[in-house]
MMTF fields as JSON, N, C-alpha, C and O atoms, coordinates in Angstrom:
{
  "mmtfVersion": "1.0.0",
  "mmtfProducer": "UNKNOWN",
  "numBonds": 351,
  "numAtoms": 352,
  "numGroups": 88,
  "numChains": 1,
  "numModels": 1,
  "chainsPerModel": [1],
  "groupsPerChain": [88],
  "chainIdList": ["A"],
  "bondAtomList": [4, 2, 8, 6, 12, 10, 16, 14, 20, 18, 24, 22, 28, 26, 32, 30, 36, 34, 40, 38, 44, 42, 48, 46, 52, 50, 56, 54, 60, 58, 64, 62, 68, 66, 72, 70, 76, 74, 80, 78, 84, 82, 88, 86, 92, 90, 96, 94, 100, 98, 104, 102, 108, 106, 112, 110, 116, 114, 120, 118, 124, 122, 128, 126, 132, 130, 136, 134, 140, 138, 144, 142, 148, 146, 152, 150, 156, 154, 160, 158, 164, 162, 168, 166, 172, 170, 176, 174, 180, 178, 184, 182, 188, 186, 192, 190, 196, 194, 200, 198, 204, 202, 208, 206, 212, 210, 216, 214, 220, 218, 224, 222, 228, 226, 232, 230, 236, 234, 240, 238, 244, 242, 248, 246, 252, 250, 256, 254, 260, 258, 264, 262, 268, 266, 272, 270, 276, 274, 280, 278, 284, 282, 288, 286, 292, 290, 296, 294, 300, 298, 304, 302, 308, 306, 312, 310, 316, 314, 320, 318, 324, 322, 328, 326, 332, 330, 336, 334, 340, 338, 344, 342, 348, 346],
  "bondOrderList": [1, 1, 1, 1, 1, 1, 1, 1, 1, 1, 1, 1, 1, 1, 1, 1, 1, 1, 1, 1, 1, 1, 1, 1, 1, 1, 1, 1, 1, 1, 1, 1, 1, 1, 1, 1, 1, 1, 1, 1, 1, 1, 1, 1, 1, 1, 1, 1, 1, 1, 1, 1, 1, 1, 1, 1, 1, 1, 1, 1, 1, 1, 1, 1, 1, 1, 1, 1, 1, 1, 1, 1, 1, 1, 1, 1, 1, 1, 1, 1, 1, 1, 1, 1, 1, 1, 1],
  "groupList": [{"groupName": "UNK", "atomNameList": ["N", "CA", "C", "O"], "elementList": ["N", "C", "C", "O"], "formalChargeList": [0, 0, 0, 0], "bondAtomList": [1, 0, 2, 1, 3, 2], "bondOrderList": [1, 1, 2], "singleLetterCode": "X", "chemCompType": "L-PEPTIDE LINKING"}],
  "groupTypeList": [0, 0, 0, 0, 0, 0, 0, 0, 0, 0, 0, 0, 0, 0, 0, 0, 0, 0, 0, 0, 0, 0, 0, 0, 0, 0, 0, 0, 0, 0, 0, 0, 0, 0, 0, 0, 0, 0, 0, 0, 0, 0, 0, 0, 0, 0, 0, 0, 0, 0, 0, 0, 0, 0, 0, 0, 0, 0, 0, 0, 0, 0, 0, 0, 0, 0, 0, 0, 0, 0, 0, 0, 0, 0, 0, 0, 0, 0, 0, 0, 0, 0, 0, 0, 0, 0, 0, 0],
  "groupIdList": [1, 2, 3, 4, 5, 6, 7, 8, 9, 10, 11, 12, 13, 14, 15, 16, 17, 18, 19, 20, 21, 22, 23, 24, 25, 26, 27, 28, 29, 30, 31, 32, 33, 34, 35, 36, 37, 38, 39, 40, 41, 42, 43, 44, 45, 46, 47, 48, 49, 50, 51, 52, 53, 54, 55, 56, 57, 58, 59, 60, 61, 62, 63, 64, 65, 66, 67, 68, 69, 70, 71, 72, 73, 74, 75, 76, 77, 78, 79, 80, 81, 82, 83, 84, 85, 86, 87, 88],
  "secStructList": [7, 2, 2, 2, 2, 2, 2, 6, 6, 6, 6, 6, 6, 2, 2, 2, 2, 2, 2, 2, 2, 2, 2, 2, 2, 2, 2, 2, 2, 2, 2, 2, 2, 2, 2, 2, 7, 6, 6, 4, 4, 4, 6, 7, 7, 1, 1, 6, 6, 2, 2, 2, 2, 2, 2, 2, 6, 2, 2, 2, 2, 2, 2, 6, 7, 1, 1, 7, 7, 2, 2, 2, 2, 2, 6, 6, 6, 6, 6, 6, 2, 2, 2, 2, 6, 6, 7, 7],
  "xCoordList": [0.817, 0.0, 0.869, 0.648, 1.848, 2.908, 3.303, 3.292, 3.687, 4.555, 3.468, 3.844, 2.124, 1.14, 0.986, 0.784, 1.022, 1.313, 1.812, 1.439, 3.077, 4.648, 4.15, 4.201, 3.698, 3.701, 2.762, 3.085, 1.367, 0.627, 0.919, 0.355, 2.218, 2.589, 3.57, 3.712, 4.103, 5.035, 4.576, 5.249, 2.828, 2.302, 1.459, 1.117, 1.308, 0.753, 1.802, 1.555, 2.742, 4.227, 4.159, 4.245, 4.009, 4.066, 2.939, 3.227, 1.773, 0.67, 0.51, 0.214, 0.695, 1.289, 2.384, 2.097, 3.239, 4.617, 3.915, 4.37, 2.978, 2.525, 1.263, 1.043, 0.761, -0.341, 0.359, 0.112, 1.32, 1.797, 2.738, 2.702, 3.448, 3.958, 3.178, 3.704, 1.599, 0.93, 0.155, -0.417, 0.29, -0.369, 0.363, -0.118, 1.852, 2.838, 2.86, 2.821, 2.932, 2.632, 1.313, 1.479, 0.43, -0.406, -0.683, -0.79, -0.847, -0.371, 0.86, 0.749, 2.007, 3.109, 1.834, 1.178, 1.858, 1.016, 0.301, 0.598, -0.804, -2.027, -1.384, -2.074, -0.014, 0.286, 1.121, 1.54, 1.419, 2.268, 1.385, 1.898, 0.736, -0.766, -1.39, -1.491, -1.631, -1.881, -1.072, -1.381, 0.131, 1.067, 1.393, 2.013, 1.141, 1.238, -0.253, -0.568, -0.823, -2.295, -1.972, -1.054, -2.541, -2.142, -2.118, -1.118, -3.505, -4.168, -3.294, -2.896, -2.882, -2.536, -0.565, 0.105, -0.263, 1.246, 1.536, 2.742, 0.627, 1.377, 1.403, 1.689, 0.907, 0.641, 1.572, 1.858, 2.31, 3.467, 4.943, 5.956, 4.543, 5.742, 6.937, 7.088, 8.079, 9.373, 9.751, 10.851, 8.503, 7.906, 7.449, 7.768, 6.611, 5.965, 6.629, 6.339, 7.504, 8.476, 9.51, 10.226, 9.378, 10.259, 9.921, 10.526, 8.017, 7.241, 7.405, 6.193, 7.753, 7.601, 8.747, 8.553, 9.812, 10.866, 10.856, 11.377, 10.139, 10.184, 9.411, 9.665, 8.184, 7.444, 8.398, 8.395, 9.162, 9.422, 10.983, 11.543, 11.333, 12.396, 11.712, 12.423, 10.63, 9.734, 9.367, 9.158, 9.289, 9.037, 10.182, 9.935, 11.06, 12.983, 13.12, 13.627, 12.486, 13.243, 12.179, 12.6, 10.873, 10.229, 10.357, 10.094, 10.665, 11.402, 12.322, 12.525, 13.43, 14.367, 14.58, 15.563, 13.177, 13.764, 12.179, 11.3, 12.0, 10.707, 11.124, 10.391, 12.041, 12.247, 12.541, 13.209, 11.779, 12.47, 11.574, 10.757, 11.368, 10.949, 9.648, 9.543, 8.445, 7.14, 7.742, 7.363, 8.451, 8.712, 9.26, 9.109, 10.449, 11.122, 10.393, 10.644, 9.242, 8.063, 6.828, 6.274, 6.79, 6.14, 6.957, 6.207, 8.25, 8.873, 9.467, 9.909, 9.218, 8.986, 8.24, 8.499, 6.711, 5.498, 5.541, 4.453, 6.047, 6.207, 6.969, 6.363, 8.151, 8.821, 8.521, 9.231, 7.162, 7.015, 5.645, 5.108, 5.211, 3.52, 3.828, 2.998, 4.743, 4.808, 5.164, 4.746, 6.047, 6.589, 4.697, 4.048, 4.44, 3.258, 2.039, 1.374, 1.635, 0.733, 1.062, 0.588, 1.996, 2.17, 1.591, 1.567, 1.054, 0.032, -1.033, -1.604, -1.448, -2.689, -3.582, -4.759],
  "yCoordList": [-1.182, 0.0, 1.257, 2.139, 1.371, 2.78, 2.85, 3.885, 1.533, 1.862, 1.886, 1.927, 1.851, 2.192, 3.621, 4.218, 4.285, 5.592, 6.539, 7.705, 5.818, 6.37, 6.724, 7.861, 5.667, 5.654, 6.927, 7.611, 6.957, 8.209, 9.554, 10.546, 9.45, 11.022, 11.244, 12.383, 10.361, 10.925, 11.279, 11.904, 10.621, 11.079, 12.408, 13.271, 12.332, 13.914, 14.843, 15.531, 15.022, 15.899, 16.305, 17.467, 15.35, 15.017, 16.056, 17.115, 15.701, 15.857, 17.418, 18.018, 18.363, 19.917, 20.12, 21.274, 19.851, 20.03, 20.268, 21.212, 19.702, 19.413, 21.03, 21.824, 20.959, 21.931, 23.451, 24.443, 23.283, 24.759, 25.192, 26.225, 24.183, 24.422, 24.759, 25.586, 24.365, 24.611, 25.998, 26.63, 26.394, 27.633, 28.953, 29.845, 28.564, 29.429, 29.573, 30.691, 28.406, 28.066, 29.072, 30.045, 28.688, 29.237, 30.592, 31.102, 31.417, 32.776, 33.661, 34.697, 32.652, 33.39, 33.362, 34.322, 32.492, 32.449, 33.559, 34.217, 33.771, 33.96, 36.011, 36.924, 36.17, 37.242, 37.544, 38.692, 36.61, 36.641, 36.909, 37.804, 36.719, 36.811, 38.416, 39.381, 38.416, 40.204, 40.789, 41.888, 40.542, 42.023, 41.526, 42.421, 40.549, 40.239, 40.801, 40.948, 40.989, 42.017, 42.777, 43.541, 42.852, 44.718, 45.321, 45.694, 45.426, 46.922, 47.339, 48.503, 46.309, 46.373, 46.838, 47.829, 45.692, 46.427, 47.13, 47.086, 48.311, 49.798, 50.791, 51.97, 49.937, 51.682, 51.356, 52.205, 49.772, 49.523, 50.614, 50.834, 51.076, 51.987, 51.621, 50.581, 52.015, 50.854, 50.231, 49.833, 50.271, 49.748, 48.207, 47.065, 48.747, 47.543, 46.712, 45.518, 47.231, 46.388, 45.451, 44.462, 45.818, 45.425, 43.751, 42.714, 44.497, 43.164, 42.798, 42.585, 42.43, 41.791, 40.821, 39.7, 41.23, 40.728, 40.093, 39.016, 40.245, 39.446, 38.342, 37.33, 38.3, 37.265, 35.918, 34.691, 36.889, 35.851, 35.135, 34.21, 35.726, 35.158, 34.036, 33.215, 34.14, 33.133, 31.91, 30.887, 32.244, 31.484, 30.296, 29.257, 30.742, 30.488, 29.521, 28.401, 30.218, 29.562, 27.978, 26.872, 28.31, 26.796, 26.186, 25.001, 26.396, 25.207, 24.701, 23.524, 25.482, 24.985, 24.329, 24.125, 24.212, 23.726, 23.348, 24.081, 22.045, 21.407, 19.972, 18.988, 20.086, 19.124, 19.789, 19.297, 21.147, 21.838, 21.538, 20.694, 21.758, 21.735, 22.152, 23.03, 21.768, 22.658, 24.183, 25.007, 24.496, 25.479, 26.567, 27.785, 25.275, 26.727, 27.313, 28.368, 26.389, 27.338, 28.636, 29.627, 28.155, 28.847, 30.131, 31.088, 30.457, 31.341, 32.22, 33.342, 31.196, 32.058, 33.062, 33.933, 32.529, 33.198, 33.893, 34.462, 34.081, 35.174, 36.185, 37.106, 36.026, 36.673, 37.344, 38.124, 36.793, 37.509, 38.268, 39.03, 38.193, 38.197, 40.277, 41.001, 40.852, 42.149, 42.865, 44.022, 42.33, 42.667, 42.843, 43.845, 41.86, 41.762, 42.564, 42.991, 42.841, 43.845, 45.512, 46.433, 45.723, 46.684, 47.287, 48.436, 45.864, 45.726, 46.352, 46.738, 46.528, 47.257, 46.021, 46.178],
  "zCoordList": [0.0, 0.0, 0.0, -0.83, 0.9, 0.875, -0.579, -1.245, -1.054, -2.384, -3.781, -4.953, -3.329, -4.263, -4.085, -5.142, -3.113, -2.646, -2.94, -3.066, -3.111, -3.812, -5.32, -5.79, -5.955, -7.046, -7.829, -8.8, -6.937, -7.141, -6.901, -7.362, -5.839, -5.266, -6.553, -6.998, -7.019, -8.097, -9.46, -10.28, -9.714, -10.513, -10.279, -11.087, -9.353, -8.831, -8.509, -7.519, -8.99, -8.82, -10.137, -10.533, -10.779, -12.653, -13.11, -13.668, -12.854, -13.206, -13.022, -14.055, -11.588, -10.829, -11.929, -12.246, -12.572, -13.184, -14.412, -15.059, -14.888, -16.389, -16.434, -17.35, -15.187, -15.41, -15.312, -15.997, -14.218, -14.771, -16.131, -16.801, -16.24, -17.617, -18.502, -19.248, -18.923, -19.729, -19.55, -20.439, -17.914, -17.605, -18.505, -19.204, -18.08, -18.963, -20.102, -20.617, -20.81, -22.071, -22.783, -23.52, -22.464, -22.495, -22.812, -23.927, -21.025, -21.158, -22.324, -22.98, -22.16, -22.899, -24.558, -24.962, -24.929, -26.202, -26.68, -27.677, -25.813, -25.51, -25.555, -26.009, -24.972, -24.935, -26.018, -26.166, -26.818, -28.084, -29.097, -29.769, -29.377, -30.318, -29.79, -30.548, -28.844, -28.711, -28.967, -29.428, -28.875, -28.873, -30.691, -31.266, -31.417, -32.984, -33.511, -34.692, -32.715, -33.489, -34.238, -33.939, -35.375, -36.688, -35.486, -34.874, -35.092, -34.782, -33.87, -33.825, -32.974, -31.507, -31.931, -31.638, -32.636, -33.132, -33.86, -34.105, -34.751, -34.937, -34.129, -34.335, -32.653, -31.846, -30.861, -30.017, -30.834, -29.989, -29.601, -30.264, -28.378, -28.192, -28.071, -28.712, -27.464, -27.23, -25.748, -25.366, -25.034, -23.882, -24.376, -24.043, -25.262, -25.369, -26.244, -26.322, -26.917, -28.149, -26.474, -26.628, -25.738, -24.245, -23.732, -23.459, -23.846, -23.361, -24.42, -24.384, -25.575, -26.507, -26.746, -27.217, -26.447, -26.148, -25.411, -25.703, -23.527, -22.557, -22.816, -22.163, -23.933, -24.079, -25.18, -25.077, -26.229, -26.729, -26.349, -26.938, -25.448, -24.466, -23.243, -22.662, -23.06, -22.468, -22.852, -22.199, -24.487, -25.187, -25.961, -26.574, -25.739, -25.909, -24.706, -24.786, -23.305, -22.161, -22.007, -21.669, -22.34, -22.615, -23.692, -23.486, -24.905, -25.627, -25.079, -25.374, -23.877, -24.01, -22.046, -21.333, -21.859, -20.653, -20.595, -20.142, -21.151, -21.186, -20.143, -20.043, -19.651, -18.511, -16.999, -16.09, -17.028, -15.939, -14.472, -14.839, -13.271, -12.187, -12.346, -13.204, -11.723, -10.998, -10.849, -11.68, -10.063, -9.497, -10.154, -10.061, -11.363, -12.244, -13.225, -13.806, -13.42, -14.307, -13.417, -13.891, -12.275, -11.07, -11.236, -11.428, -11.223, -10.693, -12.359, -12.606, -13.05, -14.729, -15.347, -16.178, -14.394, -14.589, -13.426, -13.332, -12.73, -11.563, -12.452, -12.999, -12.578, -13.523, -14.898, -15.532, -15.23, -16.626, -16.014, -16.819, -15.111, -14.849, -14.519, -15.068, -13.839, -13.74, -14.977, -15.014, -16.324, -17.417, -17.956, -18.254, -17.909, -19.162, -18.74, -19.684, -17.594, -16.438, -16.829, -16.165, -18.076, -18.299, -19.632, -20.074, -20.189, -21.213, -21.242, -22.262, -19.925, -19.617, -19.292, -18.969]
}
């Protein structure tokens, strides 16, 4: 029974690991596509050419670390979540 236990806590580590990656995923997307709007990118100042950069450097750091921690994606989207709040 413990080691049936084991076996579920490590899929529920998995499973937390998988949902925030996709939260990021997601968002970064979701904010890559707005700031790629016509309308929205000829009125881009060089603020927002900034966030634009921070998104697709987001987007760099999850291709390239699709084996990374729960946490180092937790603390990614911490990290991008004040950059992109400037979006309005």
């Amino acid at each position: 029974m413990v080691q049936e236990a084991g076996k579920y806590e490590s899929g529920d580590e998995e499973h937390k690991k998988l949902e925030v990656n996709n939260a990021l995923e997601n968002y970064t997307y979701n904010m890559r596509s707005t700031t790629k709007d016509e309308k929205l990118g000829e009125k881009l100042t060089p603020i927002d050419k900034k966030i634009e950069d921070a998104i697709d450097e987001a987007i760099v750091w999850l291709d390239t670390n699709q084996l990374a921690e729960g946490d180092e994606f937790k603390d990614k989207m911490k990290e991008l979540f004040p950059i992109l709040k400037l979006l309005g």
